[in-house]
N, C-alpha and C positions, 0 to 999 in steps of 0.2 A: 449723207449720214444723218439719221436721225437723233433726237434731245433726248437725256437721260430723264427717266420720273426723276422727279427734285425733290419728293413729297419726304423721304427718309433718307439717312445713307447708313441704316443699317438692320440689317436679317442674323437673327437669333444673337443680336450681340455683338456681331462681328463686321467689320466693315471692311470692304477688299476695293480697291482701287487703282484698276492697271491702264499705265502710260505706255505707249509705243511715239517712238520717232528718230531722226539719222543723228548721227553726232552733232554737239554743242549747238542742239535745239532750243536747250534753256532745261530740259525736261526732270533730270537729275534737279539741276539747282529749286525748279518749282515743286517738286517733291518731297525733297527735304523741307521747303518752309510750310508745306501744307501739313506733311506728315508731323512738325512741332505744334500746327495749330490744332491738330485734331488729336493728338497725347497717343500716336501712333507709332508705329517702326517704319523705316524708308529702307528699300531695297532695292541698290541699284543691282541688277544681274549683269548689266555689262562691268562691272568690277571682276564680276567670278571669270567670266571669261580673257579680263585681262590678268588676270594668275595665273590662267592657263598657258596667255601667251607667252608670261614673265618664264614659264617653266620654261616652256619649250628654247626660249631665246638662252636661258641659263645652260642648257642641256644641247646648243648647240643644232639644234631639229630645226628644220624648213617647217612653221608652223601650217603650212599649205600642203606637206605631203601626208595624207592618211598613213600610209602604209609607216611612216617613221613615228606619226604621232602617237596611234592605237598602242603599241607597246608601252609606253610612257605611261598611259592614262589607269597603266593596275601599279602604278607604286607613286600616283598624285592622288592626293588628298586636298579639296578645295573645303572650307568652310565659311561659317559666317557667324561673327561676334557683336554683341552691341554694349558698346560702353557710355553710359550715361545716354543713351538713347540714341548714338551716334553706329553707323554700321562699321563695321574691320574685317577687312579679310584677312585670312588665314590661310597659308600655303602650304603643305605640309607643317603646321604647325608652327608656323612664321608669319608675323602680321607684317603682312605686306603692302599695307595702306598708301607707304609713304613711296611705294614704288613703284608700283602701277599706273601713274599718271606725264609715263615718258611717249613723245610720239612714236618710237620704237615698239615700245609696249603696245600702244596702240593699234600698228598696222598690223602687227603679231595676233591682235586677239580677235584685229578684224578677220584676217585669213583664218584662224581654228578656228573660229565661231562659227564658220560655213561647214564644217566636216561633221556626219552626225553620229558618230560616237563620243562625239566630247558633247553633242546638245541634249544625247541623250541621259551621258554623267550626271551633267546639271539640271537636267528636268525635273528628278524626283525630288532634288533638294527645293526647287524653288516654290516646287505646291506643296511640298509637305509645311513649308512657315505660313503657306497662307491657309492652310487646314485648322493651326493652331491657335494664331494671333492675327487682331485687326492690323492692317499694313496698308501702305503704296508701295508698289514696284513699279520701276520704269525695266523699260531694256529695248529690245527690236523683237519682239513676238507676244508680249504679253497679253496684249489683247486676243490676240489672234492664235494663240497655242496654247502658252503657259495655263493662264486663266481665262479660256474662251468664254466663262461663265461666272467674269464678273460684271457686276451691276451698272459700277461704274466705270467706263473706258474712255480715252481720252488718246490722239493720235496729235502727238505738239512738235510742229514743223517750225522754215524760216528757210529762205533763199538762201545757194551757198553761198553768194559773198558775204551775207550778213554773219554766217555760220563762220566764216573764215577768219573775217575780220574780229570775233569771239574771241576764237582759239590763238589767235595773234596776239590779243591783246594778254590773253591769261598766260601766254606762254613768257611773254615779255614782263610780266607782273611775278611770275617766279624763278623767273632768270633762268628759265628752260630753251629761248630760244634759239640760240645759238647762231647756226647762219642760214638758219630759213626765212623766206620771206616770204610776204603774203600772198604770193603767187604760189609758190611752194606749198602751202598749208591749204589756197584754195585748190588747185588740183589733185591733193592726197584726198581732200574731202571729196571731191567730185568721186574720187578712185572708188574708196569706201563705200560712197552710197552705189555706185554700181555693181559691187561687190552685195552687198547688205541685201539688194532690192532686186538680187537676179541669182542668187544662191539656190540649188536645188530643193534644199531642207530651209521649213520658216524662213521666207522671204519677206522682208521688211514692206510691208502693205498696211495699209489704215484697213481696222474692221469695217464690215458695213454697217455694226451698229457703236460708230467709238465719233467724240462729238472733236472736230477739226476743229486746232487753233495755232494760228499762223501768228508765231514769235515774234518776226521779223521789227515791226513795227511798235513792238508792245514790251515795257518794262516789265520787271520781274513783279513786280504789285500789282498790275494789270491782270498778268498772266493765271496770278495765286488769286485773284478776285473772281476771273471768271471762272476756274475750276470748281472755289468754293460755293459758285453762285448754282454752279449746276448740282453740288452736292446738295444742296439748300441748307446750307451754311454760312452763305455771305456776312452775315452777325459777326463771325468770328476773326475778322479783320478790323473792328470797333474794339475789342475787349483790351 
């Protein structure tokens, strides 16, 4: 994979910058702190997709069957809210921020996120904010679909036990875990990424030109250092 020119990080004003990587990469979380250092919007898309799954799980639908989802998808309304610079999803008209972060939810938005009537729902919304306003978006295509022609792309990975022992930790930090265990959470993630990375429509793949960076090893300071160093920005972690 080739280095981004560092010389700018922005064309007519606007600055676009898309993350692609599998679940609890870090990729969300380094998004967000880059997007405060840069006075930008963070947009995570895999949020929109877990609304979808939240529906389908409320509604009773096998989030994996087309044929039961499509019907669904002309009386779903997904949006997207920013309060004090912070993203909110909205589900029919319901901010659903505090709900979409159940493993339930999860596997639900992994499986509709593979169907391409609901990718193509949210397609038009997610380039139309980046038409409008400087952003980061993370999600599993952005490089590679969403905004195939952004400047700066960025593919932020990490082994799954590292991944596992992540989502163990955060789940046990919000008192979500119940009786799974980290065997449990690493094979859902193994599940996921084979799912994510072998789906007929955008298949979770690093672009050929998006600059690899392996999590695993590296704190989240690390991580927001070297994105900003490739934006040529690094300054902005002094201020």
């Amino acid at each position: 994979m080739k280095q981004t020119d560092k010389t700018t990080c922005t064309d007519n004003g606007i600055i676009t910058v898309a993350i692609d990587g599998p679940a609890s990469s870090g990729k969300s979380t380094v998004a967000k702190r880059v997007s405060a250092l840069l006075n930008i919007i963070h947009v995570d898309t895999g949020a929109m997709y877990r609304a979808m799954g939240l529906k389908a799980v409320r509604c009773g639908i096998d989030p994996a069957d087309e044929a039961a989802v499509v019907p669904m998808l002309d009386t779903t309304d997904v949006s997207i809210g920013f309060v004090d610079g912070a993203q909110h999803i909205f589900l029919d008209g319901e901010d659903v921020n505090a709900l979409i972060r159940t493993e339930e939810v999860s596997q639900a938005a992994s499986k509709i996120s593979a169907l391409p009537p609901v990718r193509d729902k949210l397609l038009d919304l997610q380039r139309d904010l980046a038409k409008k306003q400087s952003l980061i978006m993370d999600g599993r295509d952005i490089c590679t679909v969403v905004l195939p022609d952004a400047k700066y792309k960025f593919y932020i990975s990490a082994s799954a036990e590292v991944r596992a022992e992540r989502r163990f930790l955060e789940y046990s930090d919000k008192g979500t875990l119940g009786d799974l265990t980290i065997e449990d959470i690493l094979q859902e993630i193994k599940q996921r990424d084979y799912r994510d990375m072998n789906r007929e429509v955008a298949p979770l793949r690093p672009a050929e030109d998006a600059v690899f960076i392996d999590t695993s090893y590296m704190t989240v300071d690390e991580v927001v250092s070297a994105v900003l160093a490739e934006l040529g920005m690094a300054s902005l972690l002094h201020i």
